[in-house]
Each structure stands twice: as structure tokens, then as C-alpha cells.
C-alpha angles and dihedrals in degrees: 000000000000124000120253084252100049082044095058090054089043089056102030120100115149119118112300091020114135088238094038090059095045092056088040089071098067135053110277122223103220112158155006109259082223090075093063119063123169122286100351131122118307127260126240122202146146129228117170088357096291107129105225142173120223113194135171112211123221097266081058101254118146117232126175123190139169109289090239114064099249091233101060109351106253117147109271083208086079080055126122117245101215128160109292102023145330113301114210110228100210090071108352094259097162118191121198116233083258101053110266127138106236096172147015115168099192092067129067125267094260096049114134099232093194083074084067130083115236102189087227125148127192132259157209132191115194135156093347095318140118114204124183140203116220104165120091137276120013114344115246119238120281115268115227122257124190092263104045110100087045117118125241091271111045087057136062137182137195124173140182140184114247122192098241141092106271097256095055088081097035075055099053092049088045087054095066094180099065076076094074099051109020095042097030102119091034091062102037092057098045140086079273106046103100090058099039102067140037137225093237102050124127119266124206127236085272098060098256103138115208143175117247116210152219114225132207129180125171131173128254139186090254091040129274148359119194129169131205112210113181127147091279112045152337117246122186121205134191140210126198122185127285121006099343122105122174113217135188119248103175148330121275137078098248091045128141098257121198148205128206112201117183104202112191108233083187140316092306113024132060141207110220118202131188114196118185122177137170118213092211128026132020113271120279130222089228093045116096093267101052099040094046093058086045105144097007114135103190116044081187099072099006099187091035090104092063090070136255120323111225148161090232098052089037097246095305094295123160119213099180081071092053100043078055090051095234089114131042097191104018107260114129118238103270127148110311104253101046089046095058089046089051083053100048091043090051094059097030099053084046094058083072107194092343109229098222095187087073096054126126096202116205137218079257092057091069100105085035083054103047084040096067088042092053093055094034080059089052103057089050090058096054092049088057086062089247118136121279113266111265093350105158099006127138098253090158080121096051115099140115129268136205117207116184109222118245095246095044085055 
């Protein structure tokens, strides 16, 4: 359990928050480059609390600024996209993608403009992704993930808002075993069902037959490595600092691999990403990705078309299906990967603003448990005025793997 104290730095993320400082010192993924198309509307969004405006101009650059225009304060949403920046309508102030005031008609001709803010943050576009810095100064270089040097379409992204604080579903990867109950029939009847599970597991009183498994969790200089062992199979997981966890999809060299990222878009709310790449080939419609988004129609918010999660309509659970017994936990049976994030969503949004000095941790919270000290280090580091952990450093090789046991084959 964590102490009400260790649990508020763990949650707070506005600007000169112990946690806030530490995000703001690595590029932030924000959006889909597919939200933003040339010359249309601006786009308005929040990430660690901060209310900000993407636009692509018309020449197809990519520009981001503080949501209020930095003379008198009016939405730069409302702005007009023209060619060169965006252009404020309350007095004409216009910003260029990369952050230079072209025109501020308040002010004399003469007038030197670098002496005005712009409200203007850099960016990078990448893969179908739009990361942002946030921190001050010059951003560093991007660090290298494992999927960096791919090329479009060997990666792929979806992402969705969840209505949690940004470590409840960090929590729930790090907790591997959740897998076995929560996500049982899903897996069993999915791609992946005849390696996920053994013939000598445990089964509850209800007849549902799972793995129980050896964890194992260790520090690194990015983070964190844990392993699940169970009779199956060995997956190994990783953590990078600070919202990245690299997570197993299947067995298989030339298997679709994937990375789940939880952005804070501010105490309360999260962005959830799914990346999945394959190193060597595009993806295919029949590979894990593909297959898994089969029949999604907004990347953007990739589970969006299966209705609203509530409390009131209990997350959008079906009882009727579990009474049936099609559905353990009342999902319907929709393509895999939306169907586990429906499930984890489910659970996650119902904690509510989980109270952790309450918990009673388990021998299969060991990597959940490491996880929170890792970032709770992190964030001391940074107060001491140190570098942030793994900030620019090469983690192409870092990813997760998933070995099928001898006697599970």
C-alpha cells in the first residue's frame, strides 16, 4: 500500500507538480496525425492539464500553441488556419507552425515581435504520431523506441480517453495476472488461446481454470523488466519512464509486437495509446494488429462505436451475455484488442480515485508494486535538480517477448 501522501504525487500532474515536472521532461505523444488535416478547423486538447490547439496549415506543417491567445486570452481554437500559421480572430495575432510571431496588429509597424510570447510548443510528427514538448528550454532529442526507425506502415496507433488518473491502467499491465481472470474467455477464444493457457492450472469453484504465476520484477536504468511464469508460457514485460509499457502480444519472431503508453491529460483523465509495430514486414490483415482493429472506425477513439461507459449503465456491461455464459465479464465479442480494452476499462474507470492505503497487495503485485517506486524515484531525481532517468537514451532494443514453454507447446 502507498501512503495518502506517496499516492498525490503519484496522481498530480498540472504545471510545478512533482509529477508534472518530471513528464515535462520527455517528448509527449498527443495525437493521431490523422486529426489533423490541412487547412481545416483547429483542434482543441489537454495533456497534464495544460489546454492547448493543434493545427496543420495549409502547407501541411504541424503547429501547437496554448489554447488562450497569449495577448488577451481568447481560444485560439476559434482561430483561422491560413497559409503560414494560425491567425487569432479577436485582434489578427498570427503564429507560424514553428513558433514565430508574423503579426501583431496592436503594435506598430516597427515593432520587434521576438519580444512577444507566442504561446507556441515544439513538435514532432512521426509514424502517425504527433509528440509534444512541454518542459522548458530546448527539447532534447528524441530518444529511440523500438519502433522508431520503422517505417508508416509497419506501425500503427489507436488511442482512447479513459476516465482515470494515468497510473490506474500502468497499474493494471504491470499486474499480469489480471490476464488470467479478467481476460480468460477473451483469450481463450482468441488467435492466441491455445498458448495462453496450460492443462494443470488451478479452476475456481465455477469451473474457470487458470495459470498461476511466478513474478518477477527488477529495476533499470529506463525503468523497469518483469517477467510472468506460469505453466504456459514466459512473458517479459518493460517499463520506460515515464508513461510507456511494452507488452507481449504473441509468440513468434516475426510477430506483431506492441506498446501501451497512459498520457495524463490531467489529474483525472487519461490518454490511452496502443502502438504495434512489425520489424519486418507491413502489417498484415491476418497479423495480430490488423486483425485486432478489424471493424474499428475511429482510431481516435478506437472503442468509442460500442457506446458510452458509465457508472450508470455499469460500463457498458451486459448481463444478459454473462447470464448466457458468452461473456465473463460482459463485453460483447468484438475484435480482441478492443474487447480487452473494454474490459480493462470497465474495471479500471470503476475503481474511481482508488484509495491505496487500503490495499491488500499480493505475491502477483510485485512488478505493480516496483512500478510505482520506480516513478516515485523519478520524480525525486528530478527535484533534486538531477536529469531525468533515461531521458535521451538509444531503447530501439527495448521491447517485450513472449516464449511459449516446452510443455505448453
Amino acid at each position: 500500500m502507498l501512503s495518502a501522501e506517496r499516492s498525490r504525487l503519484l496522481k498530480e500532474v498540472g504545471p510545478g507538480t512533482p509529477l508534472g515536472d518530471l513528464m515535462r521532461c520527455y517528448w509527449i505523444p498527443v495525437l493521431l496525425s490523422e486529426q489533423l488535416q490541412a487547412g481545416e478547423a483547429p483542434h482543441a486538447f489537454k495533456i497534464l492539464g495544460e489546454q492547448l490547439v493543434a493545427y496543420r496549415s495549409p502547407e501541411g506543417l504541424v503547429g501547437v500553441v496554448d489554447d488562450g491567445c497569449p495577448h488577451r486570452g481568447a481560444s485560439m481554437a476559434l482561430g483561422r488556419n491560413e497559409p503560414g500559421g494560425l491567425r487569432c480572430i479577436y485582434h489578427g495575432w498570427k503564429c507560424s507552425p514553428d513558433g514565430q510571431l508574423l503579426e501583431a496588429p496592436t503594435h506598430p509597424a516597427e515593432f520587434d515581435l521576438s519580444q512577444l510570447r507566442s504561446g507556441y510548443h515544439p513538435v514532432h510528427e512521426a509514424q502517425g504520431i504527433v509528440w509534444l514538448w512541454l518542459g522548458e528550454g530546448e527539447p532534447p532529442p528524441m530518444r529511440k523506441l523500438a519502433f522508431s526507425d520503422l517505417p508508416d506502415d509497419q506501425v500503427i496507433a489507436v488511442t482512447v480517453k479513459a476516465n482515470c488518473s494515468w497510473l490506474q491502467p500502468l497499474e493494471t499491465l504491470w499486474d499480469v495476472f489480471h490476464a488470467q481472470i479478467l481476460h480468460n474467455q477473451t483469450n481463450r477464444g482468441s488467435r492466441r488461446g491455445g498458448v495462453y493457457f496450460s492443462e494443470t492450472g488451478r479452476t475456481m469453484d465455477n469451473g474457470v481454470a487458470y495459470d498461476f504465476p511466478e513474478m518477477h520484477a527488477d529495476p533499470t536504468s529506463y525503468g523497469m523488466k518483469y517477467m510472468n511464469v506460469d505453466a504456459a508460457k514466459r512473458t517479459h514485460f518493460r517499463f520506460i519512464l515515464p508513461f510507456f509499457d511494452h507488452h507481449a502480444l504473441e509468440p513468434g519472431d516475426f510477430a506483431d509486437k506492441g506498446l501501451q503508453i497512459s498520457v495524463p491529460i490531467d489529474d483525472d483523465h487519461s490518454l490511452l495509446w496502443m502502438v504495434m509495430y512489425n520489424h519486418h514486414a507491413p502489417l498484415k490483415a491476418d497479423g495480430f494488429a490488423l486483425q485486432s482493429l478489424e471493424g474499428v472506425p475511429d482510431l481516435s477513439d478506437f472503442v468509442g462505436h460500442l457506446g458510452p461507459r458509465t457508472r450508470e449503465n455499469r460500463w457498458g456491461q451486459d448481463r444478459d451475455l454473462m447470464e448466457q455464459g458468452e461473456s465473463w465479464s460482459g463485453v460483447p465479442d468484438t475484435s480482441l484488442l478492443v474487447r480487452i480494452f473494454l474490459e480493462d476499462l470497465m474495471v479500471i474507470e470503476s475503481q474511481g480515485h482508488p484509495d491505496r492505503t487500503k490495499e491488500d497487495i499480493g505475491i502477483t503485485d510485485r512488478a505493480l508494486v516496483l512500478g510505482r517506486k520506480r516513478v516515485l524515484e523519478a520524480i525525486e531525481a528530478v527535484q533534486r535538480g538531477e536529469p531525468a532517468p533515461a531521458q535521451t537514451d538509444d531503447l530501439s532494443g527495448v521491447e517485450a517477448l513472449f516464449e511459449v514453454r516446452p510443455t505448453a507447446a
